[in-house]
N, C-alpha and C positions, 0 to 999 in steps of 0.2 A: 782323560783326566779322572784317574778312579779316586772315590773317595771324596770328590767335590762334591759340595750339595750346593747349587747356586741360590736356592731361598735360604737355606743355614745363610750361606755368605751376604747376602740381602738382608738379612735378619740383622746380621752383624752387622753391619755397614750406617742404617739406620737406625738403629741401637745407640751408634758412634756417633750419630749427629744429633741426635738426641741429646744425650751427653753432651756434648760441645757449647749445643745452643743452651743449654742451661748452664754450664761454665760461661760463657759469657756476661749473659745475663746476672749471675751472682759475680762477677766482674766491676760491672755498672756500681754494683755496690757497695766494694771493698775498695779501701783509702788506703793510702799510705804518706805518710808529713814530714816533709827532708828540710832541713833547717841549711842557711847559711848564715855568716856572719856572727859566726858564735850564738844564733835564733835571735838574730835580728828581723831575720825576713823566712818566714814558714811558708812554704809551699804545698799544694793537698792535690792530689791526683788521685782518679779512681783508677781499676785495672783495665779502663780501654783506654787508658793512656791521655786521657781530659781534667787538665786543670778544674780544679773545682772550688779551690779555696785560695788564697794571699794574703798574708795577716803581716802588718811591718809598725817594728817598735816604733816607736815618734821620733827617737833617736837617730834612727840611720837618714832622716829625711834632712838632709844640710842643701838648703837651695845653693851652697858656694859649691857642693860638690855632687852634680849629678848623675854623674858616670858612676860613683861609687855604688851608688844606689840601683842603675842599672844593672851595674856587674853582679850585686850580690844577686838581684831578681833573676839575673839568666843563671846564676850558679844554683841558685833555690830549684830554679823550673828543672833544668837540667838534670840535679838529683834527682827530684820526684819523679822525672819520666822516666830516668832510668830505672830505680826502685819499682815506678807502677812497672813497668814489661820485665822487670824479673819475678815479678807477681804472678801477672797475668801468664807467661812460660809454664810457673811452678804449678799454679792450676791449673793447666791446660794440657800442661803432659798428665797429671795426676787423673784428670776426665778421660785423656786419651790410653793411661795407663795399659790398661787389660788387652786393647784393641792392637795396639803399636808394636812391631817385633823389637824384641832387647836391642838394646843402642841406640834407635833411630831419633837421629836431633831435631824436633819440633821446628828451631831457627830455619834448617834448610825449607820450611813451608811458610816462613815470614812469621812464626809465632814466639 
């Protein structure tokens, strides 16, 4: 294997986790707030994908009708999770940027 340096590569490798575990970390504390119901019901997720907020107008609350209310709350959560893990992706390749050869899709490693 000419040309390997396996502490170069160890260098790098730990370099990369390094990296990661502070992308995460600044995860924990970047939001993002997905509305349903025309922003009747606000939903707030950080980038590890945790519900952190729920904010709901007085108006969507009809005791005659509580499924509606339900529904809008899973369409809220729903956005915000999906929104937090396109987040969390977009920083996660951008930490793994340098390290990662061209193309390779972060998803196929559950990120």
């Amino acid at each position: 294997m000419e040309g390997l340096n396996m502490a170069d590569m160890f260098g790098k490798i730990m370099e990369m986790q390094q990296k990661m575990a502070e992308a995460q970390e600044a995860l924990a504390r970047k939001t993002v707030t997905a509305e349903a119901g025309g922003g009747m019901v606000r939903v707030t997720a950080n980038g590890q994908q945790r519900i952190t907020g729920l904010e709901l107008e007085p108006g969507v609350i009809d005791p005659n009708d509580p499924e509606l209310l339900a529904d809008l709350i899973i369409a809220g959560v729903n956005k915000a999770l999906d929104e937090a893990a396109a987040m969390a992706r977009q920083e996660l390749q951008k930490a793994a940027g340098g390290f990662l050869p061209p193309g390779m899709d972060l998803s196929q490693l559950g990120l």
